[in-house]
Steps between C-alpha positions, in 0.01 A plus 500: 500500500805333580776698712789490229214638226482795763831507529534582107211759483638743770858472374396594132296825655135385559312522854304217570148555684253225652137533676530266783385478870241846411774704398755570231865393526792678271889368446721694356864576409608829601823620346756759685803627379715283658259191542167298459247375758198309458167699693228240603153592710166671473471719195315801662711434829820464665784275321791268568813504326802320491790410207462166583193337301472211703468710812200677319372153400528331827392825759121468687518861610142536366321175633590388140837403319539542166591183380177369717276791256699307171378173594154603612394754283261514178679526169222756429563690770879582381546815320883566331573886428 
């Protein structure tokens, strides 16, 4: 899945979920009142946000970044909700 693609599903409402490394990653755009930020990490654990995407895209607070999961991950193993 290329990064821009991403980009396009989270900023028309949809989360974005992959199985990769044994365990199951979630992005999402969560929107306040007064402003949006993107929420990147393990789904059933803690998460990193930011309202910069690129800061989400580019972060290895997990052991993983997320643009490293887009390039390495199965196409079957991406699930859009």
């Amino acid at each position: 899945m290329s990064e821009s693609y991403l980009k396009d599903l989270l900023w028309r409402g949809r989360q974005v979920e992959f199985d990769y490394g044994m365990r199951r990653w979630a992005v999402k755009l969560v929107d306040y009142a007064f402003k949006s930020e993107y929420a990147f990490g393990d789904k059933y654990g803690r998460k990193t946000t930011s309202d910069c995407f690129e800061e989400i895209l580019y972060s290895c607070d997990y052991g993983y970044s997320l643009a490293e999961i887009l390039r390495n991950v199965d196409s079957s193993r991406i699930y859009i909700y």
